[in-house]
C-alpha positions as CSV (number, residue, x, y, z in Angstrom):
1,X,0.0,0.0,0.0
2,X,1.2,3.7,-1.0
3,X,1.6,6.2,2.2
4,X,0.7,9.5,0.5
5,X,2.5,12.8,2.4
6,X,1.1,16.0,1.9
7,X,3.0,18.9,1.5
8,X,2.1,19.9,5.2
9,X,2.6,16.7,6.6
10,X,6.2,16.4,4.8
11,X,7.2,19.7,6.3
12,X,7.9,18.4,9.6
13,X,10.5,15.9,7.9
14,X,12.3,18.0,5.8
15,X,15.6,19.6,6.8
16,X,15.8,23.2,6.8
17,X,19.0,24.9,6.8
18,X,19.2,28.0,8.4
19,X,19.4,31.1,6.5
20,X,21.5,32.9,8.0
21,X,24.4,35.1,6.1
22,X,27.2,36.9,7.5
23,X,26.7,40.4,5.9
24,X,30.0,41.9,3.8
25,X,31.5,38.1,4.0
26,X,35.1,38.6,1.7
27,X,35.6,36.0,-1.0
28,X,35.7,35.5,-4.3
29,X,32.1,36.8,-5.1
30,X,32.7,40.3,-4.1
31,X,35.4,40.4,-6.7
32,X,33.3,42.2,-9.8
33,X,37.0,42.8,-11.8
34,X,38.4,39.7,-11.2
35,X,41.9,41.0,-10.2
36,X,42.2,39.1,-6.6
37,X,41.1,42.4,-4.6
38,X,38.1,43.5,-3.3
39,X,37.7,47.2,-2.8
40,X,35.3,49.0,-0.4
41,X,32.9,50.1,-3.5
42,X,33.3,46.3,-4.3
43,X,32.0,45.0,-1.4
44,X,28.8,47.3,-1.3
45,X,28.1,46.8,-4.3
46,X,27.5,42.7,-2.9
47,X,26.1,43.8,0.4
48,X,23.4,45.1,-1.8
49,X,22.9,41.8,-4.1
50,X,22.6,39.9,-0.7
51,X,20.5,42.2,1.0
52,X,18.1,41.9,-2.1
53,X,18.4,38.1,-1.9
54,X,17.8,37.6,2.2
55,X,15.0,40.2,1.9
56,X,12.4,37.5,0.8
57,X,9.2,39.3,0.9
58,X,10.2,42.7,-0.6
59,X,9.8,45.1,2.7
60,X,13.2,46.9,2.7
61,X,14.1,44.7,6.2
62,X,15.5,41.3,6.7
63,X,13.6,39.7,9.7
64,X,12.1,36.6,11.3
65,X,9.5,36.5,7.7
66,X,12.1,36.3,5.5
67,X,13.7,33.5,6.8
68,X,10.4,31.9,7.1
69,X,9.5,32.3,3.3
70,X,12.8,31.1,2.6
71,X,12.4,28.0,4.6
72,X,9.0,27.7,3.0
73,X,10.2,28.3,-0.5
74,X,13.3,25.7,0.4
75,X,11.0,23.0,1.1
76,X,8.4,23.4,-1.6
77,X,11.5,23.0,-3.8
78,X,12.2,19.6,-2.1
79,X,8.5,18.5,-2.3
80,X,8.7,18.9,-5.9
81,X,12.1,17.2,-6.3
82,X,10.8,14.3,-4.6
83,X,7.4,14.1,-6.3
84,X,8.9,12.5,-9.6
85,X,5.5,12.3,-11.0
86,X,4.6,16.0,-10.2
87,X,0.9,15.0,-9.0
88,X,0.7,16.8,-5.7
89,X,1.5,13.9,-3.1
90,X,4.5,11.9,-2.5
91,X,4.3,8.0,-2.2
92,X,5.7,5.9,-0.6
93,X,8.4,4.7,-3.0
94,X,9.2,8.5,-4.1
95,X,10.0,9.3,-0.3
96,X,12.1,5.9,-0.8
97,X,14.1,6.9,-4.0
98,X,14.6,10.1,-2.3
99,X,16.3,8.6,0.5
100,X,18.1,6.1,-1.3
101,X,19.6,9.3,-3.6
102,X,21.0,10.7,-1.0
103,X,22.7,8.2,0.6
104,X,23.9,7.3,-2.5
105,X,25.5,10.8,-3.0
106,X,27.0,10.6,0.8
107,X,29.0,7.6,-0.2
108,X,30.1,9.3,-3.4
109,X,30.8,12.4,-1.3
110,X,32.7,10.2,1.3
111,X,34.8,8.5,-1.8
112,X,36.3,11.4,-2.9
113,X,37.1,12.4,0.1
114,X,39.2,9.2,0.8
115,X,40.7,9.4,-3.1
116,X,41.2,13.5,-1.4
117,X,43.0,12.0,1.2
118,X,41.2,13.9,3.6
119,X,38.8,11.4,5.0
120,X,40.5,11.7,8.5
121,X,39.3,15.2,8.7
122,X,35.8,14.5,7.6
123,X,35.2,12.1,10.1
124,X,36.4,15.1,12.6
125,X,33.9,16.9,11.8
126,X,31.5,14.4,12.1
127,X,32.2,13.9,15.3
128,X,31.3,17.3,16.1
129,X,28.4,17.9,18.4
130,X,25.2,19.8,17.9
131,X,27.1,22.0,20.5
132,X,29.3,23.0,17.8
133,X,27.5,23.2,15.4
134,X,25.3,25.2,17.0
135,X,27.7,27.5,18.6
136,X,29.0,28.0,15.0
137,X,25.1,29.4,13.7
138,X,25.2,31.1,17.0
139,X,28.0,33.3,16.1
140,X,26.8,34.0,13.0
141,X,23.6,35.2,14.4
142,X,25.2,37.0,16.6
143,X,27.0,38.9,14.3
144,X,23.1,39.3,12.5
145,X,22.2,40.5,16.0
146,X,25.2,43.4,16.1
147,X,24.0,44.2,12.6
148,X,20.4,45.6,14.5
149,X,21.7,48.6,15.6
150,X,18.3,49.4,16.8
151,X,17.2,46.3,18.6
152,X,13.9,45.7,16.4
153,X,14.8,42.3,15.9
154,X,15.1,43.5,11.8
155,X,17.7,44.7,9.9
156,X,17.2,47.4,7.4
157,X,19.1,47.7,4.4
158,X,21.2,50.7,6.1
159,X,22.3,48.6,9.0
160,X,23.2,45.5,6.6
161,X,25.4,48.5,4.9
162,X,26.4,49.6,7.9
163,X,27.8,45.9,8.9
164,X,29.3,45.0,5.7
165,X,31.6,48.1,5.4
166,X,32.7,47.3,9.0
167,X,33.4,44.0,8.1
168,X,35.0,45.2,5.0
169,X,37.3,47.6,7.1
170,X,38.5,45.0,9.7
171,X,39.5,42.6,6.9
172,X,41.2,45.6,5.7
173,X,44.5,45.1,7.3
174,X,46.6,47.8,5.9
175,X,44.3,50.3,5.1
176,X,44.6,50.5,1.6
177,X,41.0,50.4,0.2
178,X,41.0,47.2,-0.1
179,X,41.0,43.3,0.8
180,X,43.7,40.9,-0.4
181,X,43.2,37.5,-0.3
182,X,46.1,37.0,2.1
183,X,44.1,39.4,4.4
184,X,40.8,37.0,4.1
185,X,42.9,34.3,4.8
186,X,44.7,35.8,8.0
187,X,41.2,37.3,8.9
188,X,39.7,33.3,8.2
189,X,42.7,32.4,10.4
190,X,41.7,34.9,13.6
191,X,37.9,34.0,13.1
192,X,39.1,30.2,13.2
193,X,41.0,30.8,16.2
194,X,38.0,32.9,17.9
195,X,35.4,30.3,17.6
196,X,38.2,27.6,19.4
197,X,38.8,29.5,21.7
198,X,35.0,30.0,22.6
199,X,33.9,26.1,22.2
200,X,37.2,25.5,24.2
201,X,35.8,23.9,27.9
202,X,36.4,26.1,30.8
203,X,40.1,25.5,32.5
204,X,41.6,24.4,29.1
């Protein structure tokens, strides 16, 4: 006998990642010339493209809605991946398939990391608790928290301006206008070192 799920009922089983973005993050994205740098004008120019994007609903603020519609929008799209034949429910063998890809695409994902020769440190991070995991979201909502200036539990598009160009500036290490890629990585390297010493135990 076919189980059929609805798309309500299939909500609760989904996983939804949270949406949560570090505003003015350096990399390779911000880099609209392509010559390795990333000036200040740079990266405002893509704290405005991910403002647009996290702003979901249109209202000039990025708040507790957005990352609902979001959410809701990330699951429709796995309802419809799963519902192969694109008739509303999902059956029992659909939900199967669907499980069976993606343990399928673990393994592949755990074979190249062993051909990588970095299966070692997968299996590190594995081993890592919801603690950390956690922790790791938490900080990155923290820094969504600092980005509210003015404690309304939003964020307009000013403050998410605001944020980025600070971010921007501390990555700046020399002052020059712009971010290297030897500055993200030292800046990569502090953050790194930041969030160990946090999720270090007490005494250590």
């Amino acid at each position: 006998m076919n189980k059929k799920f609805s798309l309500l009922t299939l909500g609760a089983a989904l996983i939804a990642v949270p949406v949560i973005a570090a505003p003015g993050a350096m990399g390779a994205k911000g880099d609209a010339d392509g010559n390795g740098m990333v000036t200040r004008a740079e990266a405002q120019a893509q704290a405005t493209q991910m403002f647009a994007k996290l702003d979901a609903n249109k209202d000039g603020k990025i708040d507790p809605a957005d990352r609902a519609a979001q959410q809701a929008e990330r699951q429709a799209k796995m309802f419809a991946a799963i519902d192969a034949d694109g008739n509303g429910s999902i059956t029992k063998a659909e939900w199967d398939k669907h499980g069976a890809d993606r343990a399928a695409k673990r393994a592949e994902r755990g074979d190249k990391r062993a051909d990588a020769g970095a299966l070692g440190e997968g299996k590190r991070h594995g081993m890592r608790g919801p603690g950390k995991r956690g922790g790791h979201h938490g900080m990155r909502g923290g820094m969504m928290a600092k980005a509210d200036t003015n404690g309304d539990k939003a964020i307009s598009q000013a403050e998410f301006q605001t944020a980025a160009l600070a971010r921007f500036d501390a990555s700046d290490a020399n002052k020059d206008g712009q971010v290297t890629a030897e500055e993200r990585k030292a800046q990569r390297g502090e953050w790194r070192a930041k969030r160990a010493a946090t999720a270090a135990p007490a005494g250590e």
